[in-house]
N, C-alpha and C positions, 0 to 999 in steps of 0.2 A: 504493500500500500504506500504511495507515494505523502509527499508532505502534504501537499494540498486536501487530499480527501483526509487525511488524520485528521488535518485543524477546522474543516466543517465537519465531519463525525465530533469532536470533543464540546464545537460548537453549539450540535443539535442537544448534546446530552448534556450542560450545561444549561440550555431553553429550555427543555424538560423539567428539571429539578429547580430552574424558576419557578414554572411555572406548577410544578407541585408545591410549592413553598407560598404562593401566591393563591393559592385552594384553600392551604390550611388556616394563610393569616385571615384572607377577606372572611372564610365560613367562622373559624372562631371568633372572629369580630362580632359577631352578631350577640354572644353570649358577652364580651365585653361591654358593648353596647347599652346591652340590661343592664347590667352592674353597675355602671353610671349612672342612667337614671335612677337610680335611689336614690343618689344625692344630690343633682341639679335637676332644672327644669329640662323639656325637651330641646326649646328654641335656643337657652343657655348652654347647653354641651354642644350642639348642632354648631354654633357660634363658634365656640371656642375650637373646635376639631378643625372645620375647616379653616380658620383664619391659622391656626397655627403651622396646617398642613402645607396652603397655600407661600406662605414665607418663605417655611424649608426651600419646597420647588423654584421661588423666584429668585432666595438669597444664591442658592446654589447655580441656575445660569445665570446670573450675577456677575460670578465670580470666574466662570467655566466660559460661557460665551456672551460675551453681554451686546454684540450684536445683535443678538436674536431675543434680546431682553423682552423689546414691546411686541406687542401683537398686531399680527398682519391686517385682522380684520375685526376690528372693531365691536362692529354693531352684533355681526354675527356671534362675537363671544360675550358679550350682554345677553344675548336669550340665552347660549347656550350656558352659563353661570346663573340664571333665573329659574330655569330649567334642572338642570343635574346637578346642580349645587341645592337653590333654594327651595326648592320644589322638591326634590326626591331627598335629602337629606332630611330636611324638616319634615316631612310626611313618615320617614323609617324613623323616627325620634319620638313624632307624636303615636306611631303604632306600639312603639315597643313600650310605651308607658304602660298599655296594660295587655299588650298581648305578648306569644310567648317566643323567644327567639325563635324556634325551628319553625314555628307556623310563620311566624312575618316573611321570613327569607324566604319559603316556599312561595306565598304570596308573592314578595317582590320579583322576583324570579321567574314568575311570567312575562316579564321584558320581552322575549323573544317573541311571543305570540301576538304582542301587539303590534311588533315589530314588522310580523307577516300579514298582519293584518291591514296597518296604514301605509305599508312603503309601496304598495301598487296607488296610492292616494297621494301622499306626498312626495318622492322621490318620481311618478310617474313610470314606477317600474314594472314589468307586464304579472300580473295576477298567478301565483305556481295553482294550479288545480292539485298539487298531493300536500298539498299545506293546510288543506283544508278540512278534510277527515281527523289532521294531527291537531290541530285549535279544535274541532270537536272534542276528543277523547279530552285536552286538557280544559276545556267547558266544562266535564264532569267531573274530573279532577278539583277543580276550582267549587263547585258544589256540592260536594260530599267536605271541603273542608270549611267552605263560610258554615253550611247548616241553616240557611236563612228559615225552615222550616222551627228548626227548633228556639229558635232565636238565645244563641248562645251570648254570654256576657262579656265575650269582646267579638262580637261582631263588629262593632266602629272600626277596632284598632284594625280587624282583618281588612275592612274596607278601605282604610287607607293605605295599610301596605299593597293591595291589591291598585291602590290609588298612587301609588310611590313609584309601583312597574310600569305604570302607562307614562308617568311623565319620564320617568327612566326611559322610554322608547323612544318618546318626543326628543330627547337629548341626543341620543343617538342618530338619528335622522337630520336633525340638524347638525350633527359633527359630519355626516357625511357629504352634506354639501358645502362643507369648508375648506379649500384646497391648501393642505400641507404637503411643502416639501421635503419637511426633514426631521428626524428626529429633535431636534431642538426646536424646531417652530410648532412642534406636538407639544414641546414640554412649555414653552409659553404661552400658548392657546389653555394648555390641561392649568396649570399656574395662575392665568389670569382670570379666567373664569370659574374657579374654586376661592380666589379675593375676590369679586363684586358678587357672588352668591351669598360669600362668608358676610358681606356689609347687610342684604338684606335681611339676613339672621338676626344678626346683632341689632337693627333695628327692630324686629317680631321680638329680641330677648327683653328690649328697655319697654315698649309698649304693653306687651300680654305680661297679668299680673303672674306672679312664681314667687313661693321661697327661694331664699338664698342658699348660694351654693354651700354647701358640707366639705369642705376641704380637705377630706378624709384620704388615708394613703391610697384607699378602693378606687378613689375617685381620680385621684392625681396619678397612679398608675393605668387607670381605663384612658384616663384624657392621653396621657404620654404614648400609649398602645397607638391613639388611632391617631394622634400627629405624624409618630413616627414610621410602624409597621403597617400602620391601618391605613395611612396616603401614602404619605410621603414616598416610604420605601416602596409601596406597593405599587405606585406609579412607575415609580422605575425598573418595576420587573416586568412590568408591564408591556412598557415601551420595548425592552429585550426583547420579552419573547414574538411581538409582533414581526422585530426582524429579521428574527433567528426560524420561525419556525409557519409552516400554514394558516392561514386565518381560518381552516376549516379544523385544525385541532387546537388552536386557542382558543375556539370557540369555545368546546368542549367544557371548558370550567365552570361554564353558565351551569350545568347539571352537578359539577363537584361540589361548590362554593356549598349548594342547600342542604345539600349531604349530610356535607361536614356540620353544619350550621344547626341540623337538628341531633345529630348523633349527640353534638357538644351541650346545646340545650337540655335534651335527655339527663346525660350522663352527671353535668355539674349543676343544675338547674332545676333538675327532677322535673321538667317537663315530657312529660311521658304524653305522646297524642294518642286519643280516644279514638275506637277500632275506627270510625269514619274519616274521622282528619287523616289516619293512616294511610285508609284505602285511598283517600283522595292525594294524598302525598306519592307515595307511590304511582298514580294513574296520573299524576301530572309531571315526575320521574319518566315516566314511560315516553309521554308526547314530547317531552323536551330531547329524549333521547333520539326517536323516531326522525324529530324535525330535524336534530342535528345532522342523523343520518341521509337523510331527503338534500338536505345542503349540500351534505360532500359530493353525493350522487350527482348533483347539477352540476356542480365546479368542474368535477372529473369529465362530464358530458362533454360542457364546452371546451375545456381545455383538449 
């Protein structure tokens, strides 16, 4: 084997172990996440993660490229920091007050399916007719764990995480028709729009009434988690693995992340889901899985 193919093999398995590293922080985050809200408000930790996360990412090309410091387009990273910052941060914040990690992440984590759903509407991209059997199957998914029959006592919080993955999708559609050239114009677009999301936080945190924060180590270790492994760093494995490795197996993490996120919930949390949240977690496991596979099939077609 010559040098070349050794230093992309070391490459790919290096992207891999990103982004398995990147499975276990963002899904354990979710259990983090609870743990904080015990001692601040939702809009005040929302606040404080992103503004802190956002610096990391900007002091750092700062310092590394500071050409590429401001952002290319403007307007467009206003919605999209309105959107994936203000919008789906605060909405997984105001869920997890009373709902349970592994259920919210399932919840939010329908992203994708909305995803398939509006991008033949906004992106103008042509309609997959096998996408749509798989949004069925996680239709039922999605109703065997809200329960609106039964009317369960976080039904809200479900509806907002369910509420967090639509606008999760709207952010995504919007980052796709923002033309980046390069890794560092990712990392000031991702940087600048996680600070004007973090400002409209911090205004929801001084308006909407809340006790005060609990400055507890619980709390000062959850915040430090998601400034540093929970964005920060997490961005940055991010960015690797998109260009080290397939956008049809990065995908892939979208089904690890909720995984992880309920096993951990379970295990430290003691939230154990009732045989229906199960069934439906599982059957929304399944269509995530399917759709994934329906993707790669098409990539592979056209290519």
């Amino acid at each position: 084997m010559n040098k070349s193919a050794t230093s992309t093999q070391h490459l790919d398995r290096a992207a891999l172990a990103a982004l398995a590293v990147l499975v276990l922080v963002w899904g354990y985050n979710w259990v983090v996440m609870k743990i904080a809200l015990r001692y601040a408000a939702p809009f005040d930790f929302a606040a404080l993660r992103t503004l802190g996360a956002s610096l990391c990412l900007l002091l750092t090309l700062l310092l590394l490229r500071p050409r590429a410091f401001w952002p290319r387009y403007p307007r467009a990273t206003l919605l999209l920091g309105l959107l994936q910052t203000s919008c789906f941060v605060g909405l997984v914040n105001l869920a997890l007050v009373r709902g349970d990690a592994g259920k919210s992440s399932v919840l939010v984590y329908s992203m994708p399916f909305w995803v398939a759903i509006l991008a033949p509407l906004v992106l103008r991209e042509q309609s997959q007719r096998a996408h749509w059997p798989v949004i069925g199957v996680a239709f039922v998914g999605l109703l065997l764990i809200l329960s609106p029959w039964d009317k369960p006592p976080d039904l809200v919080s479900s509806l907002l995480a369910l509420a967090a993955g639509f606008f999760w999708a709207l952010s995504v559609l919007v980052a796709k028709k923002i033309p980046v050239k390069n890794t560092w114009e990712l990392l000031s677009l991702t940087g600048w729009q996680m600070l004007i999301g973090s400002i409209v936080l911090m205004v929801l945190a001084v308006v909407v009434p809340a006790q005060p924060i609990h400055w507890t180590p619980q709390f000062i270790g959850a915040l430090l988690y998601n400034i540093g492994p929970g964005n920060a760093l997490a961005w940055f494995l991010w960015l690797f693995i998109l260009t080290r490795l397939p956008a049809n197996v990065s995908s892939l993490n979208a089904l690890a992340i909720p995984i992880v996120g309920v096993l951990a919930g379970w295990l430290q949390l003691g939230e154990k889901p009732a045989p229906l949240e199960a069934a439906g977690m599982l059957t929304v496991f399944a269509a995530l899985a399917l759709l994934a596979f329906a993707m790669r099939r098409r990539r592979t077609r056209n290519a």
